[in-house]
C-alpha angles and dihedrals in degrees: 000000000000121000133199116223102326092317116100112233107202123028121236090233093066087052098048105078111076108261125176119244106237119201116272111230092025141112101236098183107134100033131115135244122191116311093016132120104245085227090059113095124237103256090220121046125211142187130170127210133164092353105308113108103207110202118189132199095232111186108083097153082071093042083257094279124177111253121167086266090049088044097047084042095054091041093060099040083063106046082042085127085331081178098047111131086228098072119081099164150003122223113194111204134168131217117225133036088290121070094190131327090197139234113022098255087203089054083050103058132104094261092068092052133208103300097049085051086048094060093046085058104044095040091057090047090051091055100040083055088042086060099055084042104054118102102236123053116265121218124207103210098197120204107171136338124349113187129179107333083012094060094034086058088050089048099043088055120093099239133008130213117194138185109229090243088065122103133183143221159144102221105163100115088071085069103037091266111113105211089234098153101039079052089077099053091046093043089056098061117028127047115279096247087055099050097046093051079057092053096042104046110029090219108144120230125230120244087259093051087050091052092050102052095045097260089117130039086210144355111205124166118275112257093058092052103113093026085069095039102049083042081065101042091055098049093055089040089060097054126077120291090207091050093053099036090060087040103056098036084061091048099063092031100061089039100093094039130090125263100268096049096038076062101045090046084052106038094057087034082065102050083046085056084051090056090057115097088235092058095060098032082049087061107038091055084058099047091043083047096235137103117288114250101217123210088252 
């Protein structure tokens, strides 16, 4: 498995289940992944150009809710060469006025049992952690509401990009169903009061409320929604991969330590990040005063 400077960018866990390789540049709606008809369409759609994998929620018709086929779908749209030189980031979208209502309710009942709940669950954790782990930053483009899984995926992502109609909320203790898991995610990101206001009550939260409280990196109007995205996407596709795989990996490494180690991780992640071709060629463009030629 490739590594970036001495810190490992995927995990061998989330390489471990069977997943099936979709074509890059390539829309892959309509195929089939293990256990699926092959006359059954993909619930998400994807397509890849010019670096930026864009992955859709594809099942509007469901409120693109994150059943385990959603989930699986999802999962292996993101590991797809997950490691190829050619992707820079990944943008998650959604069709429809819903980006996901969350967990499937009729994949949740008596009837389907614990193990079969056990694997929802652990399915959808597996992909929230792929998504931190993963070594190219990862964009939610928002377009309407996300509520439990559906805000913990947008939560979960490294940056979020939202239209100023979405709202956002975990709504499951109106129905008996705590929103424990999509409480990590939340509790991550925005502050704990916050967070907990969301869990207890179930009331959603505008765009602008989300912003404010660190949920978004950005609201713009609607109509500019993927402009700015895709603004955003491009800029990251155009650095080094290299440079912003090491980068993010150390972020989220050094965010749980104290002080003292979150400098020593970073500090020899920096001189790691000095050893890659792209950071000296990095320097030696500015101080040449012309553009970087990266390794890609």
């Amino acid at each position: 498995m490739a590594t970036v400077g001495g810190l490992r960018a995927l995990p061998r866990w989330l390489l471990r289940g069977r997943w099936t390789p979709l074509p890059a540049g390539l829309c892959s709606r309509g195929l089939a992944g293990p256990g699926r008809p092959e006359s059954e369409p993909r619930p998400t759609s994807t397509w890849q150009r010019d670096g930026i994998r864009n992955i859709v929620l594809s099942n509007p018709k469901k409120r693109n809710a994150l059943s385990l086929t959603m989930l699986k779908s999802l999962q292996n749209d993101i590991l797809h060469e997950a490691e190829s030189k050619d992707l820079k980031v990944i943008v998650i979208s959604a069709e429809g006025p819903v980006f996901s209502s969350g967990h499937d309710l009729k994949e949740l009942t008596e009837e389907q049992g614990c193990n079969y709940h056990t694997e929802v669950f652990q399915t959808c954790s597996e992909v929230m952690m792929l998504i931190q782990n993963h070594p190219v930053p990862i964009i939610a483009m928002v377009n309407g509401l996300a509520t439990a899984a559906g805000c913990q995926l947008v939560a979960s992502c490294d940056l979020a990009v939202a239209s100023d109609k979405s709202s956002f909320a975990t709504p499951g203790v109106n129905i008996g169903l705590f929103c424990s898991t999509p409480g990590v995610a939340l509790g991550r990101v925005v502050p704990r009061k916050v967070a907990l206001e969301m869990l207890f009550t179930g009331e959603p939260i505008s765009a602008q409320q989300a912003l404010l409280h660190g949920l978004l990196s950005k609201v713009v109007p609607e109509e500019r929604l993927e402009e700015e995205t895709m603004r955003i996407a491009k800029k990251i596709a155009s650095l080094s991969r290299p440079v912003v795989s090491l980068g993010k990996a150390i972020f989220y490494k050094q965010l749980p330590q104290d002080l003292r180690t979150a400098y020593c991780l970073t500090s020899q992640a920096m001189v790691d990040n000095l050893a890659l071709r792209d950071g000296q060629e990095g320097i030696k463009a500015f101080i040449q005063k012309r553009k970087p030629i990266w390794s890609h």
